[in-house]
C-alpha positions as CSV (number, residue, x, y, z in Angstrom):
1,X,60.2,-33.6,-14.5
2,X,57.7,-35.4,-11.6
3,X,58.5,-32.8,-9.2
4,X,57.1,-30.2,-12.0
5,X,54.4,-32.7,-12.9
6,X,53.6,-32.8,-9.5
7,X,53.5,-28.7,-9.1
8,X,51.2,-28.5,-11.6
9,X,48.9,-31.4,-10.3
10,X,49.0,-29.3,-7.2
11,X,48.4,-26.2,-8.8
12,X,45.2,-27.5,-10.5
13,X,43.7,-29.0,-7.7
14,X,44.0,-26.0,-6.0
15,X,42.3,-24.1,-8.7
16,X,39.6,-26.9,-9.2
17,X,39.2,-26.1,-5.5
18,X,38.7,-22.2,-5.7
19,X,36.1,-23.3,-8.6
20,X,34.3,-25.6,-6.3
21,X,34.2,-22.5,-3.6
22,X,33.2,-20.4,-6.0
23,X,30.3,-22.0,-7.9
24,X,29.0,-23.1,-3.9
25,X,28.9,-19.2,-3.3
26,X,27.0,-18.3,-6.6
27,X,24.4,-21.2,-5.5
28,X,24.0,-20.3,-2.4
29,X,23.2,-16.5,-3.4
30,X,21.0,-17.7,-6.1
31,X,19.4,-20.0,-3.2
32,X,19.2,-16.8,-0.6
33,X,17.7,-14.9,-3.7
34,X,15.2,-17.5,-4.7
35,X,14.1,-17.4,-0.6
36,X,13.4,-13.7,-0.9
37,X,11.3,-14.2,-3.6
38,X,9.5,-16.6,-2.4
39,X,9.4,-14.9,1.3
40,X,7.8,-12.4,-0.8
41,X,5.4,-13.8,-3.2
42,X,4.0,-16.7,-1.5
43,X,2.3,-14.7,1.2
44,X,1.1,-12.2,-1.3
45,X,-0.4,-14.8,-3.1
46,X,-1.8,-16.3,-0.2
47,X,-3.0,-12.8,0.9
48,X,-0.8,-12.4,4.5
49,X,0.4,-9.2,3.1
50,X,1.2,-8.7,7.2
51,X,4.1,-11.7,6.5
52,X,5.2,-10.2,3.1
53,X,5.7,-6.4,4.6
54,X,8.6,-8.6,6.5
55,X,10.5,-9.9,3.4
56,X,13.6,-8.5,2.8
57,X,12.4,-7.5,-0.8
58,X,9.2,-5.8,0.6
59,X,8.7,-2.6,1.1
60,X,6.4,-2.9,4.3
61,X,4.2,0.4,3.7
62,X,3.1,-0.9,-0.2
63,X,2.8,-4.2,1.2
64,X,0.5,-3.4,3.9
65,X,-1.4,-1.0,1.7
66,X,-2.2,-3.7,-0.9
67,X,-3.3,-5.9,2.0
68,X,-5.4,-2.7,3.1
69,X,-6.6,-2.7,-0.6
70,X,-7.4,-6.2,-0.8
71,X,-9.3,-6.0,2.5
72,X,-11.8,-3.0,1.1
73,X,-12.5,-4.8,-2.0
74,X,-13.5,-7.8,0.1
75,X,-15.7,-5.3,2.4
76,X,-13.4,-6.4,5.1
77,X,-13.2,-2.8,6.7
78,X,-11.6,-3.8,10.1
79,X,-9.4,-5.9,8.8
80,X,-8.2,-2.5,6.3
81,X,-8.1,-0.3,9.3
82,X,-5.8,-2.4,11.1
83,X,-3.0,-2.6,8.0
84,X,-3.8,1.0,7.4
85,X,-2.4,1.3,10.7
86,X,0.2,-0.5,10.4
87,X,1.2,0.5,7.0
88,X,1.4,4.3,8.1
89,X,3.5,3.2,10.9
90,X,6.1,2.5,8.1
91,X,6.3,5.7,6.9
92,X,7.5,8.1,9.6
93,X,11.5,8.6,11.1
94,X,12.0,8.3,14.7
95,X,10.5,11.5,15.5
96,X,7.3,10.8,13.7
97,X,7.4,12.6,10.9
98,X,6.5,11.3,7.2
99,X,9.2,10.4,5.4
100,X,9.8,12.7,2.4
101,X,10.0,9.9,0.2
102,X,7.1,8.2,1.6
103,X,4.7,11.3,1.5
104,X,2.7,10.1,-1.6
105,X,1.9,6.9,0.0
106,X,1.2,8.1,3.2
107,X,-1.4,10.1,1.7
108,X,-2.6,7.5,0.2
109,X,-3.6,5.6,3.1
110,X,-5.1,8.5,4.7
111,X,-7.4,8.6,1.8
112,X,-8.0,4.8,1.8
113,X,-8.7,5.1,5.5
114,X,-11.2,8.1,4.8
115,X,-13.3,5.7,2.4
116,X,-13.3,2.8,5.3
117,X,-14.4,5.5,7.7
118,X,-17.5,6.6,5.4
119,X,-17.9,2.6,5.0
120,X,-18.4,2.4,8.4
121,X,-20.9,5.4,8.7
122,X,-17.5,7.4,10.6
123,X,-18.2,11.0,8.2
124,X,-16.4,12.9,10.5
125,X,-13.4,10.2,11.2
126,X,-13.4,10.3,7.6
127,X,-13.3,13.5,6.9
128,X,-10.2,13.9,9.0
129,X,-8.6,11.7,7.2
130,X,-8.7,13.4,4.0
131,X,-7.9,16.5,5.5
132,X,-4.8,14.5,7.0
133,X,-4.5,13.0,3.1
134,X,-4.6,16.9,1.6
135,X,-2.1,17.6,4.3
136,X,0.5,15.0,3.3
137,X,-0.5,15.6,-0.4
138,X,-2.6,18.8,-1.5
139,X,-3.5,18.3,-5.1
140,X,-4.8,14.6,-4.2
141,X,-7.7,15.6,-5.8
142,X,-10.0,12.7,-5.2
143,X,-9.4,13.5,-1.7
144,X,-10.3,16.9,-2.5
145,X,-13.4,15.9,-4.1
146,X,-14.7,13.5,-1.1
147,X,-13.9,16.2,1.5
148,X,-16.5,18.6,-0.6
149,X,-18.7,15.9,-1.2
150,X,-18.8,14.8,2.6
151,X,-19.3,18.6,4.0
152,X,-22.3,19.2,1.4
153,X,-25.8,19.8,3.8
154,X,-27.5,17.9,1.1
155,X,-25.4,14.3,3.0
156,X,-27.1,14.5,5.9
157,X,-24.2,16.8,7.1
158,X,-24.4,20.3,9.0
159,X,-21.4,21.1,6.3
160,X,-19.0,19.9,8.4
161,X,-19.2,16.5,8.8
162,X,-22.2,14.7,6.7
163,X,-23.4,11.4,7.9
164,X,-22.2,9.5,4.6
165,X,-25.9,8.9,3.0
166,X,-26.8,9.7,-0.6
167,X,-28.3,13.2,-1.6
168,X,-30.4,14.9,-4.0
169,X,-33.2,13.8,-5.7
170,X,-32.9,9.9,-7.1
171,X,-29.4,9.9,-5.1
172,X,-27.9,11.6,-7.5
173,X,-25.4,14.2,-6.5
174,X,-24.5,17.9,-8.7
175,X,-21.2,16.4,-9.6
176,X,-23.0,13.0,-11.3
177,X,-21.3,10.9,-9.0
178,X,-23.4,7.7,-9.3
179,X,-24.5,7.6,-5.3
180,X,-23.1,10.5,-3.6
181,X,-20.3,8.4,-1.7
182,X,-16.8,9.3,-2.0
183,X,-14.5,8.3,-4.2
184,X,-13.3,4.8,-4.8
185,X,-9.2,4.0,-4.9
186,X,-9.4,1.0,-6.6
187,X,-11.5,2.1,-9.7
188,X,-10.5,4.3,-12.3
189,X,-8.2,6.7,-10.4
190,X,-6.7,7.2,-13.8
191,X,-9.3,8.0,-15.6
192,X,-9.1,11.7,-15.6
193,X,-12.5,11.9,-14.1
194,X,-14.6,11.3,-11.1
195,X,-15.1,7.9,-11.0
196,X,-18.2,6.0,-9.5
197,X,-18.6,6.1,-6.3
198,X,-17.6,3.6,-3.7
């Protein structure tokens, strides 16, 4: 009767011991979870979207491109160059090619990088990169719509590659685009409709 007593004791502890094991692993993956998170989230809410693009949870081309984002709202046009850059380094295999699943996003950037290039009085830089953004993506019509706008004569332009100033009479372009600039990512892009220009 002790020595079964005794079995069971042993038994137990050894279950009580699995349990221990057990609930230490399901901490310790809530812990590791909790640190991606926060690898995540922190910087982005500190705005090193460079240090987020590193998390394990991050995908590093969105993360850059909100950084990028972030940046040209702030006017801080070298600063969304260089995680443009960056970001679009994300998005190609080891041959340099886009990624299929990445094309949308890479267009994206090439028409974020088109708007810093106007910015920064680059028309023609700029309009290669929404020719490179149509490339990737060809019914990105805003991208569509600043390539036309940028190659009107009425810019400044020969047609081919305008020097980014407003046009017609009280800067008002044909289209009724506010100024006559390009586009603007981060305002209305779902509206259906041009929006305001940058």
């Amino acid at each position: 009767m002790v020595s079964r007593y005794n079995e069971n004791k042993a038994a137990l502890e050894k279950r009580l011991v699995l349990l221990q094991l057990l609930m230490s692993l399901c901490l310790l993956g809530v812990s590791l979870d909790l640190y991606y998170v926060a690898s995540y989230c922190w910087p982005v809410t500190e705005g090193d979207y460079e240090f987020a693009s590193g998390s394990y949870l991050a995908d590093s081309g969105n993360a850059l491109y909100d950084g990028a984002l972030v940046a040209y709202s702030k006017e801080n046009y070298p600063e969304a160059v260089r995680l443009l850059n960056l970001a679009g380094e994300h998005l190609h295999d080891s041959a340099g090619n886009p990624l299929e699943s990445k094309r949308a996003l890479a267009s994206n950037i090439q028409f974020l990088l088109g708007n810093v290039l106007v910015k920064q009085k680059q028309t023609g830089q700029a309009i290669e990169a929404y020719r490179a953004a149509l490339r990737l993506n060809p019914d990105h019509r805003y991208a569509k719509y600043n390539l036309e706008l940028l190659a009107r004569p009425q810019l400044g332009g020969d047609g081919a590659a305008g020097s980014g100033g407003s046009g017609g009479e009280g800067g008002q372009s044909k289209e009724g685009d506010a100024d006559g600039d390009p586009q603007d990512p981060s305002k209305g892009k779902n509206s259906g409709s041009p929006n305001k220009g940058i």
